[in-house]
C-alpha positions, 0 to 999 in steps of 0.5 A, spaced: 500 500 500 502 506 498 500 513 500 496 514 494 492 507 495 487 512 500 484 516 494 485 509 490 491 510 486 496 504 485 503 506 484 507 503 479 513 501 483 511 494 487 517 496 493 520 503 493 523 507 499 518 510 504 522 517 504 516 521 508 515 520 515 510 515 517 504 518 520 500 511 523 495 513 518 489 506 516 487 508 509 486 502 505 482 501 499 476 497 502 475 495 494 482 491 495 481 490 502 474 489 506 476 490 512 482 485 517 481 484 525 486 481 529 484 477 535 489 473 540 484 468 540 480 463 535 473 466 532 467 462 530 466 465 523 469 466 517 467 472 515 466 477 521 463 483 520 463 490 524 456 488 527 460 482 531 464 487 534 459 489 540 456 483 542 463 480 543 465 486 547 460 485 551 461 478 552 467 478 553 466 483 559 461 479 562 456 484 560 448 481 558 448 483 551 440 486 549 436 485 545 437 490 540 444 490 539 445 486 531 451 481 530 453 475 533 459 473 538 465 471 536 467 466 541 
């Protein structure tokens, strides 16, 4: 990925130096990559979606998960 995959360019060079300073930023062309979620345990689905995330917080924190809340628990 490269600076100009944020507005959804793609370089011509496949390595090249970095010569600015690293700044942390997180854009990624979501057509490229839909999305990654790093766990240091082992989750049920393959294909986990945003909505997940919430209920398996709670769960994890022992909180009572409502009614409401869309997505399933990971673990």
């Amino acid at each position: 990925m490269s600076w100009k995959n944020a507005s959804g360019g793609i370089e011509d060079e496949i390595i090249y130096d970095n010569t600015e300073k690293w700044r942390g930023d997180h854009l990624i062309d979501r057509t490229h990559v839909p999305g990654v979620l790093f766990t240091n345990f082992k989750i049920k689905r393959d294909n986990p979606a945003i909505l997940d995330i919430a209920p398996t917080v709670l769960k994890l924190l022992d909180v009572k998960i409502p009614d409401y809340i869309d997505g399933d628990v990971l673990i």
